[in-house]
NUGUKOL-814078 format. One record per residue (C-alpha): residue in three letters; x, y, z. Coordinates in steps of 0.1 Angstrom, whole numbers, plus 5000, padded with zeros to 4 digits. Layout:
BEGIN
<atom><res>ALA</res><xx>X</xx><yy>Y</yy><zz>Z</zz></atom>
...
END
This chain:
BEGIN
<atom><res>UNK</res><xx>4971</xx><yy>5169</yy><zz>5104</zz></atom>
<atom><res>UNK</res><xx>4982</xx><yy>5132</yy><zz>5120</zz></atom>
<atom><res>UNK</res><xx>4979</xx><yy>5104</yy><zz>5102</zz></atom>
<atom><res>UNK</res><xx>4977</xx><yy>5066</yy><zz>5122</zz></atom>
<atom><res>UNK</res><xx>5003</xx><yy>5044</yy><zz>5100</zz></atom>
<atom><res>UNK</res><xx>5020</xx><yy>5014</yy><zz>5116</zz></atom>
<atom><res>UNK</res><xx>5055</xx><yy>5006</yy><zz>5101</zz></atom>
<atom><res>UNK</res><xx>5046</xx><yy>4971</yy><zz>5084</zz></atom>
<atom><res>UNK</res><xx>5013</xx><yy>4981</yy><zz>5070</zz></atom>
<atom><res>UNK</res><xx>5014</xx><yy>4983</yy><zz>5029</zz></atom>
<atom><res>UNK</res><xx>4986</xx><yy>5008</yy><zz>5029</zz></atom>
<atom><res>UNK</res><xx>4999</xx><yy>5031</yy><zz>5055</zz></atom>
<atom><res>UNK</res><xx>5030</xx><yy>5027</yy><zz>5038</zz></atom>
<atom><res>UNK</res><xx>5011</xx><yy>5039</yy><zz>5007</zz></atom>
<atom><res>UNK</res><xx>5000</xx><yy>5071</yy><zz>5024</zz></atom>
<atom><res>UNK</res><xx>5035</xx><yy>5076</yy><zz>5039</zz></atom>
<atom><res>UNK</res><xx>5050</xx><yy>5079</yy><zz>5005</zz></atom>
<atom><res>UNK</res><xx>5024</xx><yy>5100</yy><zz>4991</zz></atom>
<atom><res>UNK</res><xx>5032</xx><yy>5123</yy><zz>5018</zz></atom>
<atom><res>UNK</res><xx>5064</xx><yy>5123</yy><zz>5011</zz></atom>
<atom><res>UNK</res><xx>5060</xx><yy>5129</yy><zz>4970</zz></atom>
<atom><res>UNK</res><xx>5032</xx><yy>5159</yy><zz>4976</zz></atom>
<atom><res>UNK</res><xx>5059</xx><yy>5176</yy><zz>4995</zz></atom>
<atom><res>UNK</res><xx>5037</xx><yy>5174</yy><zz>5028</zz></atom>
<atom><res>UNK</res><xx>5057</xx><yy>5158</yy><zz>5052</zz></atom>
<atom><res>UNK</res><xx>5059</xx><yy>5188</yy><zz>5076</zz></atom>
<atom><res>UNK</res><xx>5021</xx><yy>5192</yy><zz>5074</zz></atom>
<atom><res>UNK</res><xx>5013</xx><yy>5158</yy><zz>5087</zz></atom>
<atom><res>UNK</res><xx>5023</xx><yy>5141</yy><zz>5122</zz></atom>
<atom><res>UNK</res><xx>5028</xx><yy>5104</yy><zz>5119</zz></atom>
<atom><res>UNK</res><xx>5015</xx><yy>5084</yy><zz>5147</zz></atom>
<atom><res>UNK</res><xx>5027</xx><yy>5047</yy><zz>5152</zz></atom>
<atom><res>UNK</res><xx>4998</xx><yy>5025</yy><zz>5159</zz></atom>
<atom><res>UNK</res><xx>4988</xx><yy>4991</yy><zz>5166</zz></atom>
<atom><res>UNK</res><xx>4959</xx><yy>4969</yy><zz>5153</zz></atom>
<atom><res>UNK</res><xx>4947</xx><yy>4935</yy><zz>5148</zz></atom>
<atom><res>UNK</res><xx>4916</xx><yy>4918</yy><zz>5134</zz></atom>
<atom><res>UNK</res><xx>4912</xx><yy>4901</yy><zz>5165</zz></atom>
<atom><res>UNK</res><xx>4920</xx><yy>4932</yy><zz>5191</zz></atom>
<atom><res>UNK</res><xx>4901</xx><yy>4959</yy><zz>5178</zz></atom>
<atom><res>UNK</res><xx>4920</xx><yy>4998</yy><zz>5188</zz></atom>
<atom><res>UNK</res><xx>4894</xx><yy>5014</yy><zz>5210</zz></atom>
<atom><res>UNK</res><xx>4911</xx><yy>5042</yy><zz>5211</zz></atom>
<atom><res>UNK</res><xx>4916</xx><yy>5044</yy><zz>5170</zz></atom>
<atom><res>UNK</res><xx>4879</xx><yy>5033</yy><zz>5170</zz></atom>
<atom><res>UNK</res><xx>4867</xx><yy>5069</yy><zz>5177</zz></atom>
<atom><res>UNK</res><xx>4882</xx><yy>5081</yy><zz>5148</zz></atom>
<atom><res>UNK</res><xx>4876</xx><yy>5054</yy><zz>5122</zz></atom>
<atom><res>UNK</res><xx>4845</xx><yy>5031</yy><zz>5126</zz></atom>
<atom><res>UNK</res><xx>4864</xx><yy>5003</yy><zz>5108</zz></atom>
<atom><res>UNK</res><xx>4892</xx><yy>5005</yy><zz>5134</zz></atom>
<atom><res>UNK</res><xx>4918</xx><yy>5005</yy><zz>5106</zz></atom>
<atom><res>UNK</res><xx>4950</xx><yy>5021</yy><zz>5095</zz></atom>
<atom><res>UNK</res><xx>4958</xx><yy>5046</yy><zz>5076</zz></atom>
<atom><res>UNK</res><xx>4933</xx><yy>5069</yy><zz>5091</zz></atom>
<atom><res>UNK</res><xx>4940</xx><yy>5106</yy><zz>5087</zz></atom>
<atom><res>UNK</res><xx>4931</xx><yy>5133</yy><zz>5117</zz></atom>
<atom><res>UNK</res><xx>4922</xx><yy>5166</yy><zz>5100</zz></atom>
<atom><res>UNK</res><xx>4929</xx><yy>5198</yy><zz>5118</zz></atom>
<atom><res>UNK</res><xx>4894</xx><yy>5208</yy><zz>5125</zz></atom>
<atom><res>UNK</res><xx>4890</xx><yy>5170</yy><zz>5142</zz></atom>
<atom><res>UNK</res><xx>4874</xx><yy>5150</yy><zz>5110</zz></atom>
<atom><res>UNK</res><xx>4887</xx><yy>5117</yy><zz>5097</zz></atom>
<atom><res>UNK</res><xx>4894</xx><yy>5103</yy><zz>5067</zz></atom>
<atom><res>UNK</res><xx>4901</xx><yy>5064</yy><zz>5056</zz></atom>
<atom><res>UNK</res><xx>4908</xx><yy>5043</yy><zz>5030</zz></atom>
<atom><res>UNK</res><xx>4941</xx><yy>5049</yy><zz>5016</zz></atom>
<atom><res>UNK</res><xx>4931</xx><yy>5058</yy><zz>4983</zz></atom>
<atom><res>UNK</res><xx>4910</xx><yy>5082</yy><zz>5002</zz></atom>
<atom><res>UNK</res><xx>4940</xx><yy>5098</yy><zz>5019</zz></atom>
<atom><res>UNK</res><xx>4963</xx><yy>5095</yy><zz>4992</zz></atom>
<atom><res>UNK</res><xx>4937</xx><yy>5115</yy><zz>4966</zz></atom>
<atom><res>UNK</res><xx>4932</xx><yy>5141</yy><zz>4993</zz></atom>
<atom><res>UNK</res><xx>4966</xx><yy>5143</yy><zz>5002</zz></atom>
<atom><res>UNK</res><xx>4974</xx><yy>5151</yy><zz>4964</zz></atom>
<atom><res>UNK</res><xx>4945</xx><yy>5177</yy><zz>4961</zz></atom>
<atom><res>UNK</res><xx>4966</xx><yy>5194</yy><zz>4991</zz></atom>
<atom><res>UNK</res><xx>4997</xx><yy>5194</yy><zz>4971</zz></atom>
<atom><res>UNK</res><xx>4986</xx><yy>5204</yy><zz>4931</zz></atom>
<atom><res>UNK</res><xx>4973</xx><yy>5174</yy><zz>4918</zz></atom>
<atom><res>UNK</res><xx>5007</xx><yy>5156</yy><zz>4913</zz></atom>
<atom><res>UNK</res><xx>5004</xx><yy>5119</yy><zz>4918</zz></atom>
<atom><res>UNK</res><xx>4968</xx><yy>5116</yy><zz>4904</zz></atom>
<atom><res>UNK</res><xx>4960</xx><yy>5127</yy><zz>4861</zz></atom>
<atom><res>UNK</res><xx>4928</xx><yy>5147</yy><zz>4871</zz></atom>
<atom><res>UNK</res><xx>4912</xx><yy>5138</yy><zz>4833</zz></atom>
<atom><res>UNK</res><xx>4915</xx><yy>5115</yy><zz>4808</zz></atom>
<atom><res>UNK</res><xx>4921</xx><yy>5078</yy><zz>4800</zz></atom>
<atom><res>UNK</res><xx>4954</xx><yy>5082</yy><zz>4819</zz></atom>
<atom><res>UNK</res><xx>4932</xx><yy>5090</yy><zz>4849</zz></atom>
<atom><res>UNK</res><xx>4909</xx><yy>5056</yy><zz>4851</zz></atom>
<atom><res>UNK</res><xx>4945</xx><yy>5040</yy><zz>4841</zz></atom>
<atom><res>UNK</res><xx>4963</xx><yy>5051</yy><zz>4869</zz></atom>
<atom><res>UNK</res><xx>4933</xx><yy>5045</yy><zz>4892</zz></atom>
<atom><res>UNK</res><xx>4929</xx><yy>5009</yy><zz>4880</zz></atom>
<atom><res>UNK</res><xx>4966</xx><yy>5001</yy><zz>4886</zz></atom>
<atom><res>UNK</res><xx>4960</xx><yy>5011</yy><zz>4924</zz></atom>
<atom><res>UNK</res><xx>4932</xx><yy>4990</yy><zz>4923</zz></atom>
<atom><res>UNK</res><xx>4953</xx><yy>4964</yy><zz>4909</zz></atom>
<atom><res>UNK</res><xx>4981</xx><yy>4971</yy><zz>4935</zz></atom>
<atom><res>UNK</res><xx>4952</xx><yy>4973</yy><zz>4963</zz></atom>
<atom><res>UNK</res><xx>4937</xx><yy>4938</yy><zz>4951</zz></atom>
<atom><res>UNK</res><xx>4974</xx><yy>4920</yy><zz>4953</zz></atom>
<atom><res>UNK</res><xx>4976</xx><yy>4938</yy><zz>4991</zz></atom>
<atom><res>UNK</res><xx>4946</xx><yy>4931</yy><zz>5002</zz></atom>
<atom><res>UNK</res><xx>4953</xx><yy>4893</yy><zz>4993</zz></atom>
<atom><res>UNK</res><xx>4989</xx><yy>4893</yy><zz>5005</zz></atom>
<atom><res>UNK</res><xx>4977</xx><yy>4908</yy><zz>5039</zz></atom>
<atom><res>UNK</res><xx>4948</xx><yy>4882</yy><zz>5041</zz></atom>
<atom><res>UNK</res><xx>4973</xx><yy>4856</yy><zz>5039</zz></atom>
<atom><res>UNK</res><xx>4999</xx><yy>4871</yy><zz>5063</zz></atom>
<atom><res>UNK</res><xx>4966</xx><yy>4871</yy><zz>5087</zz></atom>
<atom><res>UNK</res><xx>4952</xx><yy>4838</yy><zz>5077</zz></atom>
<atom><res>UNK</res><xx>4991</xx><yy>4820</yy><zz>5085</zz></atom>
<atom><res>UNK</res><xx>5006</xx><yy>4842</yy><zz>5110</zz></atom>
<atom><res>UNK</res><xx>4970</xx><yy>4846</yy><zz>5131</zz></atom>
<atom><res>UNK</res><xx>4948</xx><yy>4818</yy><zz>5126</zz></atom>
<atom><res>UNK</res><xx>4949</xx><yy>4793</yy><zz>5148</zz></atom>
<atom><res>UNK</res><xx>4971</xx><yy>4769</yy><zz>5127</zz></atom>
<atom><res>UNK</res><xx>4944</xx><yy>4735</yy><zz>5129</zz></atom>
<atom><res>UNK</res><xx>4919</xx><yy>4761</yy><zz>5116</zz></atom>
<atom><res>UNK</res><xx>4941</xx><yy>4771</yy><zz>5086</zz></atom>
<atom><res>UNK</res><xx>4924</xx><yy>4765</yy><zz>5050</zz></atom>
<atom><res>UNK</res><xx>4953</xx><yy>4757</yy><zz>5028</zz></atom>
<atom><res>UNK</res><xx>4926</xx><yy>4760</yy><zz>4996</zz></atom>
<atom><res>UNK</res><xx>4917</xx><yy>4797</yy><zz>5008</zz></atom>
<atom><res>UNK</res><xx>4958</xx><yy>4807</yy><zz>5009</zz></atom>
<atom><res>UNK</res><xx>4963</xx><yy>4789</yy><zz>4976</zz></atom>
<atom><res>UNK</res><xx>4933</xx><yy>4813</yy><zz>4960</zz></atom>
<atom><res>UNK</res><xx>4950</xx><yy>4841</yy><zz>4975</zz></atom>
<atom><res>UNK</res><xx>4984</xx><yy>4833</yy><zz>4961</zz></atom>
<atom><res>UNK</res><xx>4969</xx><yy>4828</yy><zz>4928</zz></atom>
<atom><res>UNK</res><xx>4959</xx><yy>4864</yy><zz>4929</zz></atom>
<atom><res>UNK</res><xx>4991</xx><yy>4875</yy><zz>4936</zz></atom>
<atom><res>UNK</res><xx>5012</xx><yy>4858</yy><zz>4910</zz></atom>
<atom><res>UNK</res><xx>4980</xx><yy>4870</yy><zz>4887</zz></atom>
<atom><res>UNK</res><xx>4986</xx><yy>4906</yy><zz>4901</zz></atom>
<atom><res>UNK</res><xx>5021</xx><yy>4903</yy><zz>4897</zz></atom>
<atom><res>UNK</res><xx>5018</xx><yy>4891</yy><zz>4860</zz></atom>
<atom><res>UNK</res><xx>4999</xx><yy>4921</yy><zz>4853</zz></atom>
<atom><res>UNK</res><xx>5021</xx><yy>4946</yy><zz>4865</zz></atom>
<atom><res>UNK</res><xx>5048</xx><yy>4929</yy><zz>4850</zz></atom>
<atom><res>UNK</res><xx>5033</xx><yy>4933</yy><zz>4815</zz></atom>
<atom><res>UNK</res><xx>5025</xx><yy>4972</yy><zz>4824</zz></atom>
<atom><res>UNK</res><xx>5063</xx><yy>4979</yy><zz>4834</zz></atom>
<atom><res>UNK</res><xx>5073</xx><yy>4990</yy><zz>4801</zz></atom>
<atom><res>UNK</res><xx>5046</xx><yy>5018</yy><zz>4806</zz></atom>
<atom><res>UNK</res><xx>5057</xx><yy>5032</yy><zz>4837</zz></atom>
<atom><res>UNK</res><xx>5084</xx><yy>5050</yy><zz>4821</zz></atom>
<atom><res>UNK</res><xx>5095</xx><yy>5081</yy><zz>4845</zz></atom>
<atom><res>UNK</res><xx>5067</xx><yy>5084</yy><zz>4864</zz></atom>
<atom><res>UNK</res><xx>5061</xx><yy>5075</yy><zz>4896</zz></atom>
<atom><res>UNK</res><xx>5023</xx><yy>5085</yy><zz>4907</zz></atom>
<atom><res>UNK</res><xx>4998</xx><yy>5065</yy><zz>4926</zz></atom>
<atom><res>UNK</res><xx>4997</xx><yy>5039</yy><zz>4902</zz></atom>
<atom><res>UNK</res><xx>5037</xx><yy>5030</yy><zz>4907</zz></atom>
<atom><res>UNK</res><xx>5037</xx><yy>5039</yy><zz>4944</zz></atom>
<atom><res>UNK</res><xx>5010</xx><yy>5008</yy><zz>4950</zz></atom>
<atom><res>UNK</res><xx>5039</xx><yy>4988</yy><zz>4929</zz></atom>
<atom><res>UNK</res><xx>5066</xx><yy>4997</yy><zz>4949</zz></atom>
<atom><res>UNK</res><xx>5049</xx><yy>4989</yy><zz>4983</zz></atom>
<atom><res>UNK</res><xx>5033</xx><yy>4954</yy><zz>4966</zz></atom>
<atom><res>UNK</res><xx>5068</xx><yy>4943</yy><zz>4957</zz></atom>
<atom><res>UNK</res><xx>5083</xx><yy>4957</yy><zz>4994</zz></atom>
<atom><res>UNK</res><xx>5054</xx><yy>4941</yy><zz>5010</zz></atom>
<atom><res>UNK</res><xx>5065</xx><yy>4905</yy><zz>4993</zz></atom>
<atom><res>UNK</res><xx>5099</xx><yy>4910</yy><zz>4997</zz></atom>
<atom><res>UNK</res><xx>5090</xx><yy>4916</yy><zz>5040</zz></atom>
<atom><res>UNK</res><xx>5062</xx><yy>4890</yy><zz>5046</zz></atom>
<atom><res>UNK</res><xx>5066</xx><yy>4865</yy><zz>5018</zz></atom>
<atom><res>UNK</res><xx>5104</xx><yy>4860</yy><zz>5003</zz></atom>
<atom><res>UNK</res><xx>5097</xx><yy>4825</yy><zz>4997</zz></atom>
<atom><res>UNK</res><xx>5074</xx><yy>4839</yy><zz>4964</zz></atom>
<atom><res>UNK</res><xx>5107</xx><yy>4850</yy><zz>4949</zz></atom>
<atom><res>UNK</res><xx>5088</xx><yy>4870</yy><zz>4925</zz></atom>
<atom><res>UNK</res><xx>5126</xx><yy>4886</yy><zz>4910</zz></atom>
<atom><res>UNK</res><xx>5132</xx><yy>4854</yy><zz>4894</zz></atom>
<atom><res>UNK</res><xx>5101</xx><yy>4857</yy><zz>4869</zz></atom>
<atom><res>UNK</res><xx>5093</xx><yy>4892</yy><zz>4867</zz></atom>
<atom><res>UNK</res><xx>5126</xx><yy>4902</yy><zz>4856</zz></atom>
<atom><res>UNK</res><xx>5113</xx><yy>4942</yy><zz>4845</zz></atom>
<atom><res>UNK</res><xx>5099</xx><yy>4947</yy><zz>4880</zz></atom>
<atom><res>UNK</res><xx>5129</xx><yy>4934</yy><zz>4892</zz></atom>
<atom><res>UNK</res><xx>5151</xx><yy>4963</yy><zz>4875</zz></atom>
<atom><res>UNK</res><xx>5123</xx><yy>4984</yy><zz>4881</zz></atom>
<atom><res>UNK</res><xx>5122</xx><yy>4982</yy><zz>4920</zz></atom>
<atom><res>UNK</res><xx>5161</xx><yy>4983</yy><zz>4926</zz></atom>
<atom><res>UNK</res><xx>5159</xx><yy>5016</yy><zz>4909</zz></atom>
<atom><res>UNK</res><xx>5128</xx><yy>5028</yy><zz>4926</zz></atom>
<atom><res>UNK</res><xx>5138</xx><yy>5016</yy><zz>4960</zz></atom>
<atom><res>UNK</res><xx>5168</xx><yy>5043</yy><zz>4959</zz></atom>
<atom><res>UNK</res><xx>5140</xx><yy>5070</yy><zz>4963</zz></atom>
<atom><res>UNK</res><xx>5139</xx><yy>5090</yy><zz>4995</zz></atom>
<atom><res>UNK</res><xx>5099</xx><yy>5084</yy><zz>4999</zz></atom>
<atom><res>UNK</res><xx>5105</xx><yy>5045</yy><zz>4992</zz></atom>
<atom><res>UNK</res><xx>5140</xx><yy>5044</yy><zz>5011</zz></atom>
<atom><res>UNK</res><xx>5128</xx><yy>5057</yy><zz>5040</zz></atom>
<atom><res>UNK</res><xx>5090</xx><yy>5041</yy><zz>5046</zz></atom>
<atom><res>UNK</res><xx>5105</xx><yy>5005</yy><zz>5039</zz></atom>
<atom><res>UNK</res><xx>5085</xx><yy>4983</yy><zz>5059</zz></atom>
<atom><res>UNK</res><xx>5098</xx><yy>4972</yy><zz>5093</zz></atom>
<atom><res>UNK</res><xx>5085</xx><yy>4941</yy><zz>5121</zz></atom>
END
């Protein structure tokens, strides 16, 4: 298998840990690649309609996309270890990915909206919504720290990569100074191999 990641992606980042944690990393080829809302990848377009990243090359030439996607079928490759296959602990863990999807998604937005956008085009008002979501986002997983305990499934993996993600693209949120249990949280979870080693990079 080959997955398309680029190195300052949160999502592919996402996958890349997953990899990592299912044990798969010999099974699946990493392949650097470059997009933008604005330049569409023709040549990642054949794989993935949406022309976006991570997009995962099966052996037998089928694609997958969506990194919860990947990351669920990843997991089914490896046991089930990342995902609770039943159970309230299962629509938990899913909603915390969504929740950690939802803060990404606005966080990216932003990073396109300042770092693309043409800046006399720029809608301060849109950025401030999106920061709101954030520091909601961030509120929230603040409160569901004390529930992560040991684990470190989908639903802490989107946690880690929101809180790397800030600390690359937006260090002026300073979100350490008033989430001090994610704070703890991510200096002990950044020590992991699969976090360690996917941190993003320009």
């Amino acid at each position: 298998m080959q997955i398309n990641v680029n190195a300052a992606s949160p999502f592919a980042r996402k996958v890349r840990i997953v990899v990592r944690e299912a044990g798969l990393a010999d099974q699946v080829r990493e392949i650097e690649t470059a997009v933008s809302p604005v330049a569409p990848n023709a040549d990642l377009a054949g794989a993935n309609p949406l022309v976006k990243i991570p997009t995962l090359l099966l052996d037998d030439g089928r694609a997958l996309y969506d990194s919860r996607v990947i990351c669920e079928y990843l997991d089914s490759l490896a046991g089930h270890r990342l995902f609770p296959q039943s159970g309230m602990a299962r629509w938990q863990s899913l909603c915390m990915q969504s929740l950690c999807d939802g803060i990404l998604d606005a966080a990216v937005l932003t990073r396109y909206e300042l770092a693309i956008r043409p800046q006399a085009l720029r809608w301060q008002d849109w950025v401030d919504g999106q920061r709101a979501k954030i520091n909601g986002g961030l509120a929230t997983l603040e409160k569901a720290e004390p529930n992560f305990g040991g684990n470190f499934g989908i639903g802490e993996i989107g946690a880690a990569c929101v809180l790397g993600y800030l600390d690359f693209r937006f260090p002026d949120i300073e979100w350490r100074a008033t989430h001090p249990r994610l704070k703890a949280w991510f200096a002990t979870v950044s020590t992991r191999d699969s976090v360690r080693e996917t941190a993003p990079r320009a």
